[in-house]
FIVEX-185172 format. One record per atom (N, C-alpha, C, O): x, y, z; residue in one letter. Coordinates in steps of 0.2 Angstrom, whole numbers, padded with zeros to 4 digits, always signed. Layout:
BEGIN
XYZa...
END
This chain:
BEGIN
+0212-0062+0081x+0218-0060+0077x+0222-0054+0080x+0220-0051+0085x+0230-0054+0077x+0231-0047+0084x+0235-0043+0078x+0236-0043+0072x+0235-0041+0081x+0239-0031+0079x+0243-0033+0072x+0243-0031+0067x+0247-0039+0075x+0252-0040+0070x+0247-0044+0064x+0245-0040+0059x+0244-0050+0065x+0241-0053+0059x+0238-0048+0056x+0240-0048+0050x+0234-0044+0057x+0230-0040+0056x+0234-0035+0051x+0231-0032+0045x+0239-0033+0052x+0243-0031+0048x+0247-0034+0042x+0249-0032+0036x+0249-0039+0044x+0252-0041+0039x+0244-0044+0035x+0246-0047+0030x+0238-0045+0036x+0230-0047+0030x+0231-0040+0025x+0229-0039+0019x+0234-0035+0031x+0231-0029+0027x+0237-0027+0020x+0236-0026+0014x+0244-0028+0024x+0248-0029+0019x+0248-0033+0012x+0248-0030+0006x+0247-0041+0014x+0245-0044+0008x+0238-0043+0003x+0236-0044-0003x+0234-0041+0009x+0227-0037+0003x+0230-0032-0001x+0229-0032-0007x+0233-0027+0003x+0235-0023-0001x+0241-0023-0007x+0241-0020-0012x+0246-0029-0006x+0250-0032-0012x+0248-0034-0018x+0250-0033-0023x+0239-0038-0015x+0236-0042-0021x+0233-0036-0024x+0232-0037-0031x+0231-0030-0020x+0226-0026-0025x+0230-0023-0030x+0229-0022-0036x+0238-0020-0025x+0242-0019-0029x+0246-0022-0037x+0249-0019-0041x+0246-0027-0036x+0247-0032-0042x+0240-0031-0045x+0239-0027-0050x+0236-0034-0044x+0228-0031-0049x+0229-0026-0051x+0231-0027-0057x+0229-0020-0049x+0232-0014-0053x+0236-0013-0057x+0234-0010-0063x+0243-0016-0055x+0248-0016-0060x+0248-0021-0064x+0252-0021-0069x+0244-0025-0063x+0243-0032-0071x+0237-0026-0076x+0237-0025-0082x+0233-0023-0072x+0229-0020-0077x+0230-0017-0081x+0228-0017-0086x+0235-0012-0078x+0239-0006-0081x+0245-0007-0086x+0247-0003-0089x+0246-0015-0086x+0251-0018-0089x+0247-0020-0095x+0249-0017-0100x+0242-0024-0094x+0239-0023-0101x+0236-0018-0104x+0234-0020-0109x+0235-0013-0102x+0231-0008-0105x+0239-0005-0108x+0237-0001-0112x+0247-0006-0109x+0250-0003-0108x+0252-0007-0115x+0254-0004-0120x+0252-0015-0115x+0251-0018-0119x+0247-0019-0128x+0249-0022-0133x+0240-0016-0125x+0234-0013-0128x+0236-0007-0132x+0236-0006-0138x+0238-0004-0129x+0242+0004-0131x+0247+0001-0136x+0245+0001-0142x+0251+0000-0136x+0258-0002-0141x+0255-0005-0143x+0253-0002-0148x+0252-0012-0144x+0250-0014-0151x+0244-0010-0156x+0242-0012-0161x+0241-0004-0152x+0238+0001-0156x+0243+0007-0160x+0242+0008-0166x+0248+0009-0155x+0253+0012-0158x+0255+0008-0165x+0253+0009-0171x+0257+0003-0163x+0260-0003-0167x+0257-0003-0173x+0261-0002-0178x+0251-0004-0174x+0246-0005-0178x+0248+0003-0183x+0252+0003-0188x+0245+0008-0179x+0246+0014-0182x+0252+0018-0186x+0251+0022-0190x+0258+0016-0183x+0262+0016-0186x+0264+0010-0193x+0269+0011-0197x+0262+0007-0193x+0263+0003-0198x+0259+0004-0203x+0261+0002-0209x+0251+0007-0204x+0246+0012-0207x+0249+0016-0212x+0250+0017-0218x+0253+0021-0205x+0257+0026-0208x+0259+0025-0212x+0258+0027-0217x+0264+0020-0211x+0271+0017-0216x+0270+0014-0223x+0274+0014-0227x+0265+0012-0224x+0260+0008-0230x+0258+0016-0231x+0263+0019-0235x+0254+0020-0230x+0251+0026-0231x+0255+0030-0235x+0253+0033-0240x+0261+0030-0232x+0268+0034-0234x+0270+0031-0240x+0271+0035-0244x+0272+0026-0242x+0274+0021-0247x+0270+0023-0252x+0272+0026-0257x+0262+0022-0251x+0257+0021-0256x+0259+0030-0261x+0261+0031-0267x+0256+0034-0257x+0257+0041-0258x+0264+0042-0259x+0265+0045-0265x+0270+0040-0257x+0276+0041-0261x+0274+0039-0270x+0275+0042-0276x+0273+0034-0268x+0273+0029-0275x+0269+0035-0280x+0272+0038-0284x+0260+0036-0279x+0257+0041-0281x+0260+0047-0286x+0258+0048-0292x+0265+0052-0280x+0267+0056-0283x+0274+0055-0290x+0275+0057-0295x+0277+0048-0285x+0283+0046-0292x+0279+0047-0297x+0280+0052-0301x+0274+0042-0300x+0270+0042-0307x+0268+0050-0309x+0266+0052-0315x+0267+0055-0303x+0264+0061-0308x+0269+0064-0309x+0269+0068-0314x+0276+0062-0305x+0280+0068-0306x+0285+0064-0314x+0288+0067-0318x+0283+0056-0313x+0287+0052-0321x+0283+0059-0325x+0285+0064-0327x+0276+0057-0326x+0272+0057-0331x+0272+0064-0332x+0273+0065-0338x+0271+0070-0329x+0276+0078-0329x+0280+0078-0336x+0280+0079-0342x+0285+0076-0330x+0292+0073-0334x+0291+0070-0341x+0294+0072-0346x+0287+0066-0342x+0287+0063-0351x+0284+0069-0356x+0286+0071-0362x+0279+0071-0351x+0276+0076-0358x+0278+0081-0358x+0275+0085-0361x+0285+0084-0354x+0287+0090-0354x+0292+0086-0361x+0291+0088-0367x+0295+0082-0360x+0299+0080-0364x+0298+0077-0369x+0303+0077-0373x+0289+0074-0373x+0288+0075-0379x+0289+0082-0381x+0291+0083-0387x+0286+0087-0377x+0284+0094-0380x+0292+0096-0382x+0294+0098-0387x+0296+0095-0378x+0303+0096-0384x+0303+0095-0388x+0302+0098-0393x+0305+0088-0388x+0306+0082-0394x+0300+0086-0400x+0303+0088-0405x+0293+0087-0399x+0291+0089-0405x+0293+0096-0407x+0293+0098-0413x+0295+0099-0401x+0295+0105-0404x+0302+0106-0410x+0302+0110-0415x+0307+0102-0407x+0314+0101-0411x+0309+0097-0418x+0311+0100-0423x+0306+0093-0418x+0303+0090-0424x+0299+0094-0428x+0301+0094-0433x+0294+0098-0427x+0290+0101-0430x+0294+0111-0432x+0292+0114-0437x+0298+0112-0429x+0301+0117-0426x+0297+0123-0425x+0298+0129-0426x+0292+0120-0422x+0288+0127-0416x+0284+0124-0412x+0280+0120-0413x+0285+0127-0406x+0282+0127-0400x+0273+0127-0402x+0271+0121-0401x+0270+0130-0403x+0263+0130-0408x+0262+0125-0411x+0256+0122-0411x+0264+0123-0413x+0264+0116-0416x+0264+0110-0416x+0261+0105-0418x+0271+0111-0411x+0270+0106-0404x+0264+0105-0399x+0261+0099-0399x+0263+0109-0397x+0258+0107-0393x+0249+0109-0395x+0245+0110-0391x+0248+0109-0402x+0244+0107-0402x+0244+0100-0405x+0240+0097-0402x+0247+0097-0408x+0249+0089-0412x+0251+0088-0404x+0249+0094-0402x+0253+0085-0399x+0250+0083-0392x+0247+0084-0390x+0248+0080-0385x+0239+0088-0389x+0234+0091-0389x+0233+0085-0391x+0233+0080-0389x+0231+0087-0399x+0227+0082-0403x+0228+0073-0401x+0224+0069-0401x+0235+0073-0401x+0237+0065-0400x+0232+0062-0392x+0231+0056-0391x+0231+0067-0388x+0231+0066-0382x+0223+0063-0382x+0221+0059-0378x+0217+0069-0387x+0212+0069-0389x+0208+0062-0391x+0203+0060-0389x+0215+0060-0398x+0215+0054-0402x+0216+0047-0398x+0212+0043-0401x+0220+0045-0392x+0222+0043-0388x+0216+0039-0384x+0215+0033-0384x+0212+0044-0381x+0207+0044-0378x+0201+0039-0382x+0196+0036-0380x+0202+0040-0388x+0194+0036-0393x+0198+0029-0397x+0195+0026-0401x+0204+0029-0394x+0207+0023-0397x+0210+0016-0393x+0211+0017-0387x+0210+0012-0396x+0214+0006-0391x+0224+0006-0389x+0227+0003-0385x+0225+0011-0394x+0234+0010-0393x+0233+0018-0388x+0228+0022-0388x+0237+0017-0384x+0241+0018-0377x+0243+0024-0378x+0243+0025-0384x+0244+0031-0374x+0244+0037-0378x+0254+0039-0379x+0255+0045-0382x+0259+0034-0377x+0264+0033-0376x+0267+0028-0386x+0272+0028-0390x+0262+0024-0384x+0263+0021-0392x+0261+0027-0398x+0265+0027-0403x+0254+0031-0398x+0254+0037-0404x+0259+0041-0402x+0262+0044-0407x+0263+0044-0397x+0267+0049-0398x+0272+0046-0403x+0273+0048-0409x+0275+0040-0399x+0279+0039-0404x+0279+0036-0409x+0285+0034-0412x+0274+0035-0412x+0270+0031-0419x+0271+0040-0423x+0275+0042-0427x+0268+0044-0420x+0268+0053-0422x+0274+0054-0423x+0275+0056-0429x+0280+0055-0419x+0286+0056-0419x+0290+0052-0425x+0295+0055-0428x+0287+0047-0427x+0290+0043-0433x+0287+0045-0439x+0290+0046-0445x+0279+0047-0438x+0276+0050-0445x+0279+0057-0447x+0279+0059-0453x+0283+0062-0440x+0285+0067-0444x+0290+0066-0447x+0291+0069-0452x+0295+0062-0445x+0301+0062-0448x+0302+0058-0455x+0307+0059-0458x+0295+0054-0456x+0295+0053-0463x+0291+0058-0467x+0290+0057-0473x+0290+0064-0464x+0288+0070-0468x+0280+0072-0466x+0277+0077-0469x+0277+0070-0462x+0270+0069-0462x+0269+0075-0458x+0271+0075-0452x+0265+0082-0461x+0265+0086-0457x+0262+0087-0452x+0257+0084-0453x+0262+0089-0446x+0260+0089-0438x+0253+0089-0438x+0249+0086-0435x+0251+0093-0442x+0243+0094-0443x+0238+0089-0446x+0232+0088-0444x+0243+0084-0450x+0239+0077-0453x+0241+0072-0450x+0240+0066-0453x+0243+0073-0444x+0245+0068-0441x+0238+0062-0436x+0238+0056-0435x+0235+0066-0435x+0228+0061-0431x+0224+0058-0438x+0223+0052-0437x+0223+0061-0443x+0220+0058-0450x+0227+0050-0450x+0226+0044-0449x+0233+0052-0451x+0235+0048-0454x+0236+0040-0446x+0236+0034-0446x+0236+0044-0442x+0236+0038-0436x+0228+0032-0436x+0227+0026-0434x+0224+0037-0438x+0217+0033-0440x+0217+0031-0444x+0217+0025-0442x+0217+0031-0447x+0218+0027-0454x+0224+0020-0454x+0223+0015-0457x+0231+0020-0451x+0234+0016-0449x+0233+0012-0444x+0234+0006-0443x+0229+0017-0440x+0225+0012-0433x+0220+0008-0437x+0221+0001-0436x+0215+0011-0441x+0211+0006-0441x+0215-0001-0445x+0214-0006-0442x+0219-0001-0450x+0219-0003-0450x+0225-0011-0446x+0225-0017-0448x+0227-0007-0442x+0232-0012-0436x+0223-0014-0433x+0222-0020-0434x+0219-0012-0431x+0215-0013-0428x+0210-0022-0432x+0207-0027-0430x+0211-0020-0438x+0212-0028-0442x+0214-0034-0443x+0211-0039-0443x+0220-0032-0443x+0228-0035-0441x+0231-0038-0434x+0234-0043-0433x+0227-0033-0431x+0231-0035-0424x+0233-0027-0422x+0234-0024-0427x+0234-0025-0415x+0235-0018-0412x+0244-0020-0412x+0247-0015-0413x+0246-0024-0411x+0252-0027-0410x+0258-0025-0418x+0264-0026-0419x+0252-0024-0421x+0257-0022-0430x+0258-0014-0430x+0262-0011-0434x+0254-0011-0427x+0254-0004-0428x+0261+0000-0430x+0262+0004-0434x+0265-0004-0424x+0273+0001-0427x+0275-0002-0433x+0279+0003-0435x+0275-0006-0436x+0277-0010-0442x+0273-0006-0448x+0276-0003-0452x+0267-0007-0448x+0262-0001-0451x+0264+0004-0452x+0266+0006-0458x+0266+0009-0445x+0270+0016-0447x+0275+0017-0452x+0276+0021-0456x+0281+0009-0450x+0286+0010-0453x+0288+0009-0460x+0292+0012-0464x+0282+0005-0462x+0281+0004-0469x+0277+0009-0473x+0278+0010-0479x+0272+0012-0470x+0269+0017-0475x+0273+0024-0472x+0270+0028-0475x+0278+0026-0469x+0283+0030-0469x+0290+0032-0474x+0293+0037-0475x+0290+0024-0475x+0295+0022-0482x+0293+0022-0488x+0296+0025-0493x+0287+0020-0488x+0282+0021-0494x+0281+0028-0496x+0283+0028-0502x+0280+0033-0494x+0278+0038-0493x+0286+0042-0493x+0287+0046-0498x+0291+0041-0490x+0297+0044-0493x+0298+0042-0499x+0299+0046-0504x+0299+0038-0499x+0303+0035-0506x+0297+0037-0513x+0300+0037-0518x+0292+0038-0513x+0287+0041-0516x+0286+0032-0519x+0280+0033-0521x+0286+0028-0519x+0282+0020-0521x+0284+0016-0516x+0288+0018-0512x+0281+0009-0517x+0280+0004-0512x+0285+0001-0514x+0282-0004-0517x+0293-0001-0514x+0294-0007-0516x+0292-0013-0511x+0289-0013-0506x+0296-0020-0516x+0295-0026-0513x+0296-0028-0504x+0293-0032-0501x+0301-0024-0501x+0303-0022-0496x+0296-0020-0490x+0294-0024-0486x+0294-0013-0493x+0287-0011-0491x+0283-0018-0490x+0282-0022-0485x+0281-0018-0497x+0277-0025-0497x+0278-0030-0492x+0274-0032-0487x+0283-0033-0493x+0284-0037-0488x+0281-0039-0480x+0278-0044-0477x+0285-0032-0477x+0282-0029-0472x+0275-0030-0472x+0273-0034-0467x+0271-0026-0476x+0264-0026-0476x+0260-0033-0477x+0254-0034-0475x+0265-0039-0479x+0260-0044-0479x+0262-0049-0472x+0259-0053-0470x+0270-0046-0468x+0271-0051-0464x+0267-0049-0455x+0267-0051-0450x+0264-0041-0461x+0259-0040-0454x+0252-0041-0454x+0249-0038-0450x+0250-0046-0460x+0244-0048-0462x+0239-0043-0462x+0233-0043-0460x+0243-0037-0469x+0238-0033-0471x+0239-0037-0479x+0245-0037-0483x+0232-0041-0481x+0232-0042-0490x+0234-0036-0495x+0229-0033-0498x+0239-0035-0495x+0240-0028-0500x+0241-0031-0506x+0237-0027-0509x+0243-0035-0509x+0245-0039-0517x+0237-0037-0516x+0236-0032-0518x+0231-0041-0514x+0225-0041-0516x+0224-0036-0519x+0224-0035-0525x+0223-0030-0513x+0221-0024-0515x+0225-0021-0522x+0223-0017-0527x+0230-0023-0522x+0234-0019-0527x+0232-0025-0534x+0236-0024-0540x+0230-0027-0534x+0226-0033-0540x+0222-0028-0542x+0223-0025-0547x+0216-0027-0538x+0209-0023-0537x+0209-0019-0542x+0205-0019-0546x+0217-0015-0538x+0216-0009-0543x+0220-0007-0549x+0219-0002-0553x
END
C-alpha cells in the first residue's frame, strides 16, 4: 500500500469515527431536548395547577371578607359578625348543606328578624327538617318560616309553600 493509500484509509477511518462521534453527540443532543422538553412541559402543568390553587384561596379570602361585611351591615356589629360566621362555619362542618348555602339561608334568617345569636338553633331545626324533605327545599324552608315569623301567623301562602315542599304541615296543624 503506499503513502498515498495509506492516507487517504487513515482519512476515511478517521471521517467514519468522525461521523460516530457526531451521530453520537447528535443523539445525546436529541435525548437532552426531549428531556428539556419533557421538563418544561412539567413546569407549565405545575405552573397552571398552583396558579389555579391560589385563585380558589385568594376567591375564598375574598368571599368571607365579604360575608363579614354583609353581616356586619346586617347584624350592625362587627362582634356579632363574626362570631354568627364562626358559628355558621362550625355548624357547616356537622351538616349536609354547603357552608356558602347556611350563610346565605343566615343572611335571609336575619333579615326576617332572627337574631344573630339564634341563628344556628334556628338553621337546625330547619335543616333537620329539609333533611326529611329533601336538602334541595332548604331555601324554600327559610323563606316560608321567615314570612311566617314576620307576619306573626302562617297564612295559606306559607302553607302552601310548606306543603309544595313536602313538609305535611295541615297534618301537624290537625294534631294540634
Amino acid at each position: 500500500m503506499s503513502k498515498q493509500e495509506a492516507r487517504i484509509n487513515v482519512v476515511v477511518k478517521g471521517s467514519r469515527a468522525a461521523r460516530s462521534a457526531l451521530g453520537s453527540i447528535g443523539k445525546g443532543f436529541d435525548k437532552l431536548r426531549a428531556k428539556v422538553f419533557s421538563l418544561t412541559k412539567r413546569l407549565t402543568i405545575l405552573s397552571a395547577v398552583l396558579g389555579g390553587i391560589a385563585a380558589v384561596f385568594l376567591k375564598a379570602g375574598g368571599t368571607i371578607e365579604q360575608w363579614q361585611i354583609q353581616f356586619e351591615k346586617l347584624t350592625g356589629s362587627t362582634e356579632k359578625a363574626t362570631r354568627a360566621l364562626k358559628d355558621i362555619k362550625e355548624f357547616a362542618a356537622t351538616t349536609p348543606f354547603e357552608l356558602t348555602e347556611l350563610v346565605e339561608a343566615s343572611k335571609k334568617l336575619i333579615a326576617f328578624g332572627i337574631d344573630s345569636d339564634d341563628l344556628t338553633e334556628k338553621l337546625q331545626n330547619l335543616g333537620d327538617v329539609a333533611a326529611g324533605v329533601g336538602t334541595d327545599k332548604f331555601n324554600t324552608l327559610i323563606r316560608s318560616y321567615g314570612k311566617i315569623r314576620t307576619k306573626g301567623k302562617a297564612t295559606m301562602e306559607e302553607l302552601n309553600m310548606l306543603l309544595e315542599a313536602g313538609v305535611p304541615i295541615l297534618d301537624q296543624l290537625a294534631k294540634n
